[in-house]
MIFI-240219 format. One record per atom (N, C-alpha, C): x, y, z. Coordinates in steps of 0.02 Angstrom, whole numbers, padded with zeros to 5 digits, always signed. Example, Ala and Ser with C-alpha at 12.3 -4.5 7.8 and 13.67 -1.06 7.14 Angstrom:
BEGIN
+00660-00284+00390+00615-00225+00390+00660-00165+00390+00642-00112+00354+00684-00053+00357+00645+00002+00394
//
This chain:
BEGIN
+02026+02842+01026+01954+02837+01028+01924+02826+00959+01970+02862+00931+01910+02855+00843+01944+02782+00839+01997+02762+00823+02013+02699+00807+01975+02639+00848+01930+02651+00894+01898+02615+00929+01831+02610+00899+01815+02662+00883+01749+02689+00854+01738+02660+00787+01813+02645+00753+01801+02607+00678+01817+02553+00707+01838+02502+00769+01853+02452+00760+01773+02412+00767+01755+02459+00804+01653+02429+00807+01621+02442+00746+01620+02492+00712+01579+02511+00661+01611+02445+00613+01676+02424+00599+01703+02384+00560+01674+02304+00580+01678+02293+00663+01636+02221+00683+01562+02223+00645+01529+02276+00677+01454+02297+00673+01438+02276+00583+01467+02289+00546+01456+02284+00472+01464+02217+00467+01534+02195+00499+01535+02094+00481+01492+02076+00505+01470+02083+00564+01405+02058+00590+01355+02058+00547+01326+02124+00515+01268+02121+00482+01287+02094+00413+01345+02071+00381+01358+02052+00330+01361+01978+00333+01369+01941+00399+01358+01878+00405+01289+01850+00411+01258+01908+00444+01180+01903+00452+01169+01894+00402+01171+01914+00338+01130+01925+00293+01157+01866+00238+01207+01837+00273+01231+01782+00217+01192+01712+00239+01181+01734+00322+01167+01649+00319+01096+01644+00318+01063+01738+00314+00981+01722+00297+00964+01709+00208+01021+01732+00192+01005+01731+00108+01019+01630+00094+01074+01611+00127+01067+01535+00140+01029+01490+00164+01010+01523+00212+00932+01465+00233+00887+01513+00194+00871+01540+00147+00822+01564+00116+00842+01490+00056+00884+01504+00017+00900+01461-00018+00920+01379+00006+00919+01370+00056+00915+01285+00066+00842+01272+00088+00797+01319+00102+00729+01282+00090+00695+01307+00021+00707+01335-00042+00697+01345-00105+00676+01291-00124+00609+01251-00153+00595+01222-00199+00652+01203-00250+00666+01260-00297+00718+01270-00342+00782+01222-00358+00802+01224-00290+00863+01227-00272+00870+01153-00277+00811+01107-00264+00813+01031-00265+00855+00992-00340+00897+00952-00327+00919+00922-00393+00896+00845-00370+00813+00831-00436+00777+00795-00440+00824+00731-00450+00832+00674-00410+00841+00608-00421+00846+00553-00389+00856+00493-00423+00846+00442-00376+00892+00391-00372+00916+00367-00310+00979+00334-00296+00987+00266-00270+01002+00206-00294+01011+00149-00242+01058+00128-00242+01069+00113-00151+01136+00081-00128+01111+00006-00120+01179-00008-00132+01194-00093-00113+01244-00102-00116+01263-00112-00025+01334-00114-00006+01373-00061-00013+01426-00050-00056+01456+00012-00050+01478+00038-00132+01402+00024-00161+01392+00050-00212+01353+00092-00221+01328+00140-00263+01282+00198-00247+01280+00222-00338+01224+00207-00373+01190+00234-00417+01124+00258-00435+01135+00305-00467+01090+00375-00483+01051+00364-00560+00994+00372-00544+00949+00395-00608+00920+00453-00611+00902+00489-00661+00833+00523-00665+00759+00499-00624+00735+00571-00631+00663+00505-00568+00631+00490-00646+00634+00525-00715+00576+00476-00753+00633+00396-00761+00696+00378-00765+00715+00331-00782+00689+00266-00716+00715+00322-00674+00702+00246-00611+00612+00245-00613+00574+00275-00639+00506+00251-00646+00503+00205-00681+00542+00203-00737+00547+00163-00798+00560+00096-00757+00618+00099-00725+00658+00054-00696+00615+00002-00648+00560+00039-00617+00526+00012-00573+00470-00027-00631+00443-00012-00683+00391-00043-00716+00438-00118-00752+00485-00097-00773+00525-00178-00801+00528-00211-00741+00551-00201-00697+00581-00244-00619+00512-00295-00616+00456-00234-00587+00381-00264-00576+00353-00333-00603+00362-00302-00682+00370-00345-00731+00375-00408-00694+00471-00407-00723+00490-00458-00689+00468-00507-00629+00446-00477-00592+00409-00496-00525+00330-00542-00529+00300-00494-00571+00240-00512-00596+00253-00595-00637+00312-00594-00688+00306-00664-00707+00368-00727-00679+00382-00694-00635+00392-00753-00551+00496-00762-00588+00515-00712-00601+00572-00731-00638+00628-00689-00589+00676-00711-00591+00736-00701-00549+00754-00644-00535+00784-00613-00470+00803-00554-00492+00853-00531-00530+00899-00578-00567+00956-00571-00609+00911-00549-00674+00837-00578-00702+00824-00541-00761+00797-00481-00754+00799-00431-00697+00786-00365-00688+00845-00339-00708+00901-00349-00683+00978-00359-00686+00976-00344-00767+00978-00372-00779+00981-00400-00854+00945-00370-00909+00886-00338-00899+00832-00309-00922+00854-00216-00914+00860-00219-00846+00865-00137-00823+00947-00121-00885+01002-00170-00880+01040-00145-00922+01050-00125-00975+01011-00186-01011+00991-00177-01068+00960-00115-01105+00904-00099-01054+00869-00053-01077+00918+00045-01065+00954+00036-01012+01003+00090-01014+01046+00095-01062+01076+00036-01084+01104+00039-01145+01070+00059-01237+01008+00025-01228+00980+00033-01282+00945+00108-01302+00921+00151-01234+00900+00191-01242+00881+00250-01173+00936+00237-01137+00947+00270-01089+00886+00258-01022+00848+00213-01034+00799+00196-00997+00739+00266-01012+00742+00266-01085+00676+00304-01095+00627+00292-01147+00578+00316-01139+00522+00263-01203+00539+00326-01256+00574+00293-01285+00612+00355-01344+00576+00344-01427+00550+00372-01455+00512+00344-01527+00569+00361-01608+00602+00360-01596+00652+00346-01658+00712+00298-01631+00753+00281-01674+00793+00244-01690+00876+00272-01681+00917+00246-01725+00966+00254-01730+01004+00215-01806+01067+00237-01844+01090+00225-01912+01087+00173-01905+01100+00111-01872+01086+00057-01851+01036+00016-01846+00987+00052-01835+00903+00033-01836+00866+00076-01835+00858+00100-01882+00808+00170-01900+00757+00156-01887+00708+00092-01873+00668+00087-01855+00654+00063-01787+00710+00049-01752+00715+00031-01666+00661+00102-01625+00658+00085-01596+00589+00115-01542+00584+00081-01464+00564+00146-01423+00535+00114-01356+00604+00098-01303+00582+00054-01273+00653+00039-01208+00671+00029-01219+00684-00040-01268+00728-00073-01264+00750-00076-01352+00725-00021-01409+00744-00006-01451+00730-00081-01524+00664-00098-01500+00649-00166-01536+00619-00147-01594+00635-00160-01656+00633-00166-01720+00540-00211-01743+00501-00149-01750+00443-00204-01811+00481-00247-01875+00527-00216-01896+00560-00262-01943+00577-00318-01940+00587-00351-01859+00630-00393-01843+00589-00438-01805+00506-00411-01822+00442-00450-01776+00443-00449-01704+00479-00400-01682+00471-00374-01618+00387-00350-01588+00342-00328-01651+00267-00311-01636+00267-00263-01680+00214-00208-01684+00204-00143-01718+00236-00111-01673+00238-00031-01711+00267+00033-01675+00240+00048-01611+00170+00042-01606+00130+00056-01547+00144+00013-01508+00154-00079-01516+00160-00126-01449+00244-00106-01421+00259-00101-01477+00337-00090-01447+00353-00007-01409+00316+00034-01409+00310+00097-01377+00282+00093-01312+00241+00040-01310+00199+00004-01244+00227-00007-01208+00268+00037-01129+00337-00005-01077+00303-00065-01065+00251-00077-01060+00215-00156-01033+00231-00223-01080+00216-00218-01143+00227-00228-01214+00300-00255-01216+00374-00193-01221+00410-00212-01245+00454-00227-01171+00439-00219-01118+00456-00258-01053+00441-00321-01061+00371-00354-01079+00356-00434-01099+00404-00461-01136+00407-00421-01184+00424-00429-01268+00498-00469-01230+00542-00425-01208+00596-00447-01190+00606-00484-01151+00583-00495-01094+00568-00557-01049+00572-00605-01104+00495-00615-01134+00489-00658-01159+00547-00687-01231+00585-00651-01247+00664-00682-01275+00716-00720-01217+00708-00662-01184+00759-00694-01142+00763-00747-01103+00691-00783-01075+00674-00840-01031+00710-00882-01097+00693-00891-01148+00717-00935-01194+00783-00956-01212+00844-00919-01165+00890-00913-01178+00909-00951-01115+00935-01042-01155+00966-01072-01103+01026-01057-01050+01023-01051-00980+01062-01019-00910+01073-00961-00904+01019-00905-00953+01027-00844-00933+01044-00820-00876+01025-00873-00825+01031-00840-00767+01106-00820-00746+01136-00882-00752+01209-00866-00749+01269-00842-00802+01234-00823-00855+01269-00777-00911+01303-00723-00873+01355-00691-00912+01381-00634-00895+01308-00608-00948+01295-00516-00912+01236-00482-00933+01248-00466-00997+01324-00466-01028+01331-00434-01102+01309-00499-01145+01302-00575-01116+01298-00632-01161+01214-00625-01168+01185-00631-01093+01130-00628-01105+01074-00572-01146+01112-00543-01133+01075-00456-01182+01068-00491-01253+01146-00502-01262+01158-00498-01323+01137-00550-01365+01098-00602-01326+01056-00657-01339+01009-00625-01352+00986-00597-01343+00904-00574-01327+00906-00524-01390+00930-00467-01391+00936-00402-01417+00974-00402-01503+01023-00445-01513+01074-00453-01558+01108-00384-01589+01129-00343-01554+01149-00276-01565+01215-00272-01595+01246-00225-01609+01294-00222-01665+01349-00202-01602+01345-00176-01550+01372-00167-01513+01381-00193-01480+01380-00291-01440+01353-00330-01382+01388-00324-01320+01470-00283-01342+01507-00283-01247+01483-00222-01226+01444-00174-01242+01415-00106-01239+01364-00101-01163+01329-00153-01172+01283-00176-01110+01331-00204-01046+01403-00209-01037+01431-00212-00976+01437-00149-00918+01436-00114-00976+01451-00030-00912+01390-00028-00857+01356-00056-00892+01282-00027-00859+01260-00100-00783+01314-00149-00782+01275-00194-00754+01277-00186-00671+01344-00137-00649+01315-00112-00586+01259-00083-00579+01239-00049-00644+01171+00002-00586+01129-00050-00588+01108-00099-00670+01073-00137-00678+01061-00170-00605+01105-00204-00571+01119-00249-00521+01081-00209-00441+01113-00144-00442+01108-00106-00385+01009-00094-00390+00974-00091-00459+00921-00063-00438+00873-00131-00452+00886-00187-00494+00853-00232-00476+00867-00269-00411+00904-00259-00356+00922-00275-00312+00878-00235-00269+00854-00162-00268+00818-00127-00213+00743-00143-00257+00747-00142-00320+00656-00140-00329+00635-00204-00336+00662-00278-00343+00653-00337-00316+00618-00319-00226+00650-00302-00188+00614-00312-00130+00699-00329-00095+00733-00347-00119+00808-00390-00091+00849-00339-00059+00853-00273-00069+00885-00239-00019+00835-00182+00034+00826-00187+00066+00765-00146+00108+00788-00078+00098+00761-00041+00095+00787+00032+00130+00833+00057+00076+00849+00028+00010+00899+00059-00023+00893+00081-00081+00840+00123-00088+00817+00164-00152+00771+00225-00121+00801+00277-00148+00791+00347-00103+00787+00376-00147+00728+00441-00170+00720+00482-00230+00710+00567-00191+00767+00584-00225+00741+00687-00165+00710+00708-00234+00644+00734-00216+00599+00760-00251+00570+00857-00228+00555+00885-00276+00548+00939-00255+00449+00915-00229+00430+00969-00195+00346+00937-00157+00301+00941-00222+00252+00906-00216+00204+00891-00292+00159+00969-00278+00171+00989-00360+00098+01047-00370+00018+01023-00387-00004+00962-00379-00052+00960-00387-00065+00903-00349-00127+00873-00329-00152+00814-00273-00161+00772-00316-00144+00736-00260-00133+00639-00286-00185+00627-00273-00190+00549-00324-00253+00523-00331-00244+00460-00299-00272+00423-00269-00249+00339-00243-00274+00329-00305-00334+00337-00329-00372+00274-00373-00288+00256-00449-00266+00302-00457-00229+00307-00508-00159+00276-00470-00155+00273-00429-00071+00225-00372-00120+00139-00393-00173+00150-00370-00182+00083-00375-00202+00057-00462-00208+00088-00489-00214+00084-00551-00135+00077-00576-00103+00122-00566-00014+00087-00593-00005+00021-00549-00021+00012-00498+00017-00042-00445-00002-00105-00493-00073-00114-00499-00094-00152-00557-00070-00193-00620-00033-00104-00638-00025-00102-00711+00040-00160-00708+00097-00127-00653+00154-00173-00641+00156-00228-00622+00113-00240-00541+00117-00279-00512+00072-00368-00519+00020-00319-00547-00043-00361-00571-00100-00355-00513-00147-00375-00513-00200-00360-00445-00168-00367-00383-00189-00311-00350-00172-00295-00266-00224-00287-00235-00223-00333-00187-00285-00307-00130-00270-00225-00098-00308-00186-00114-00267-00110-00079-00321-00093-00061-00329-00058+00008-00387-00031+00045-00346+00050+00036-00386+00075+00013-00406+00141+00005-00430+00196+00060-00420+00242+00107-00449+00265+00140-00409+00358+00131-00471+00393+00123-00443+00451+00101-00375+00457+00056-00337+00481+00103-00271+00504+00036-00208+00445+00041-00227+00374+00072-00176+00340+00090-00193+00269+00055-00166+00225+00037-00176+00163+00009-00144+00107+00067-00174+00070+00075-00150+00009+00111-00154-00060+00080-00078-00071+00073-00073-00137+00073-00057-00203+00107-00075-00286+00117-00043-00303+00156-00002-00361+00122+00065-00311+00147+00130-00349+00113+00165-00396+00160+00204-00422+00145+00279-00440+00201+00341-00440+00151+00393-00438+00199+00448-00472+00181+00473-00426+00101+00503-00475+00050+00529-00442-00019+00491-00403-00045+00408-00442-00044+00365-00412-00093+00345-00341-00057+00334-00332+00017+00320-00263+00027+00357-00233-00011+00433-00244+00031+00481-00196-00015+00505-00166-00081+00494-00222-00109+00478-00198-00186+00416-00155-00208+00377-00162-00173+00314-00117-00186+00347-00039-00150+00333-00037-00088+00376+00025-00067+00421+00040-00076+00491+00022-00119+00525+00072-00178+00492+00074-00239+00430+00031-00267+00423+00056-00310+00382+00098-00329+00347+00127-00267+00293+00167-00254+00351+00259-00238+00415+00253-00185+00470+00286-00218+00468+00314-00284+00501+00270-00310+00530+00274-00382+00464+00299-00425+00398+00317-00418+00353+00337-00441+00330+00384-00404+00340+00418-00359+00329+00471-00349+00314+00529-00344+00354+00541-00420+00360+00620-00437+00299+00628-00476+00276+00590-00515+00231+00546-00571+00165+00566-00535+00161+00514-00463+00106+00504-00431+00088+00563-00377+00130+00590-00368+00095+00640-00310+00125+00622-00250+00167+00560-00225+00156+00512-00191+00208+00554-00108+00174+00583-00069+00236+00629+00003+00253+00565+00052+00217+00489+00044+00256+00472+00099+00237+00377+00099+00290+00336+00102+00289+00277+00104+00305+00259+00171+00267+00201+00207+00277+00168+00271+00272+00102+00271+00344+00055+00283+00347-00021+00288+00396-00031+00346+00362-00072+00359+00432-00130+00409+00439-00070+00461+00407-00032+00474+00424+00018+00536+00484+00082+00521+00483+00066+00441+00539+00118+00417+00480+00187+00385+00507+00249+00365+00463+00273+00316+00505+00328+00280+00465+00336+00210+00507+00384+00181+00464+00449+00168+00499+00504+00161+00425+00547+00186+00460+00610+00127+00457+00622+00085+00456+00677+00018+00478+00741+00064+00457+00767+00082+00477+00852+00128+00528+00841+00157+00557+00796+00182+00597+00791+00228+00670+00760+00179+00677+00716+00147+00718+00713+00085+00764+00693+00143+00766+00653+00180+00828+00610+00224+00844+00543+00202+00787+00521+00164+00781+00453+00125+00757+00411+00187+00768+00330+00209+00717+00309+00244+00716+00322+00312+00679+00334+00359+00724+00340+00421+00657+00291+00459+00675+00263+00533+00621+00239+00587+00574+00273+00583+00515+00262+00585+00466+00285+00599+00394+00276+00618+00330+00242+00565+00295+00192+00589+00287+00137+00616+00266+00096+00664+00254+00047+00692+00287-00013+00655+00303-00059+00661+00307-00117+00587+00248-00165+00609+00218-00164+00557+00182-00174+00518+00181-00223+00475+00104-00290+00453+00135-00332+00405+00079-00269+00339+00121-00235+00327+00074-00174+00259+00118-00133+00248+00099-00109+00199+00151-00053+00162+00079+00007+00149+00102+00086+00170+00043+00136+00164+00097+00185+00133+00042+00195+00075+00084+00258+00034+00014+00309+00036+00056+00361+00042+00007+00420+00047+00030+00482+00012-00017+00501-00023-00004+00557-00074-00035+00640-00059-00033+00662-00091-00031+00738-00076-00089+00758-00073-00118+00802-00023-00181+00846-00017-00196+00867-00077-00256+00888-00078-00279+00947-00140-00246+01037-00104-00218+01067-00145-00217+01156-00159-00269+01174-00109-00252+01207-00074-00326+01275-00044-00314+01342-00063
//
């Protein structure tokens, strides 16, 4: 009888010791905390990862690109570059090499790249570089270390190869060219989004957008590449913007839920990004 009596008291404890593991676990898988901030695009059966400030970065060169009607190989080409030069961050010093290099893509006033400030400018030294590189006869079909190294003249020029999968993988989703394949898990925004300021960056990248505005949602009417490039790059800005939920092509990506795109709105020829309530 007693050995019966401890064989329950002994269940009775696993029991409450499992209880309490898998409430302390779903306590901790819905934790804010617990989120590891970043952003990912597939293409095909490749799969690379940024920071969410890099893939913001990532999304303002691409735009760029887009904005002055140029291939998606010089996003390619550009996004590497700039991972190589400076990790895809607007960084304000240099290196023994160029003590005076600055910004994305690490461009030298010495070398008439602009002043400190144009070249600190992502808009600025995103042009800046474009505008070398169009000049560089068949960039298009360069390997990315020839073309960089056209553009950039770095002391290092096979240095810019490591980087040309991701280069490839994310000018490939923020072009508009792969649908559905740039996904950012974000922890939920502490403060409310603004449209006027989504359409004010969309601008900044894209150049003028017709965007209808209605309460906390922006509407645009896209199709095809260009939606898509707008809705990852409205993604990829996110964390920045406030931004809980993108809807195109009948797909949507929705911040709380962190599944990345799944079915959902109607399709649609528009892309609606919608950002976060105000605090009560």
């Amino acid at each position: 009888m007693r050995r019966f009596r401890r064989a329950i008291v002994a269940v009775l404890a696993l029991a409450l010791v499992a209880g309490a593991i898998y409430a302390i676990v779903a306590v901790l898988q819905r934790s804010e905390t617990l989120v590891t901030e970043r952003c990912t695009a597939v293409v095909g059966s490749e799969s690379h990862e940024l920071a969410t400030d890099q893939a913001a970065n990532a999304s303002l060169i691409t735009a760029i690109s887009l904005k002055r009607g140029l291939p998606p190989r010089a996003a390619s080409i550009a996004l590497a570059t700039a991972m190589q030069e400076s990790r895809l961050r607007n960084i304000n010093y240099g290196d023994d090499a160029g003590p005076d290099s600055r910004g994305l893509f690490q461009q030298r006033p010495s070398q008439g790249w602009g002043t400190e400030a144009q070249i600190m400018d992502p808009v600025y030294a995103s042009n800046a570089f474009y505008d070398g590189l169009v000049k560089v006869p068949g960039y298009e079909t360069m390997e990315i270390t020839q073309a960089a190294q056209a553009v950039q003249r770095s002391a290092f020029p096979r240095a810019y190869a490591q980087h040309e999968p991701m280069g490839r993988a994310f000018a490939s989703a923020l072009t508009g060219h792969s649908a559905s394949s740039l996904n950012c898990e974000l922890r939920m925004p502490e403060a409310a989004g603004d449209p006027a300021a989504v359409v004010d960056e969309l601008t900044t990248a894209f150049g003028t957008q017709a965007a209808t505005v209605q309460g906390r949602t922006i509407q645009l009417e896209l199709t095809g590449t260009q939606a898509w490039a707008v809705a990852h790059w409205a993604v990829a800005n996110a964390k920045a913007l406030s931004i809980t939920q993108v809807d195109v092509a009948g797909q949507t990506w929705n911040r709380e839920k962190r599944d990345g795109w799944q079915a959902g709105a109607a399709s649609s020829d528009a892309v609606t990004i919608t950002v976060s309530a105000p605090t009560t």
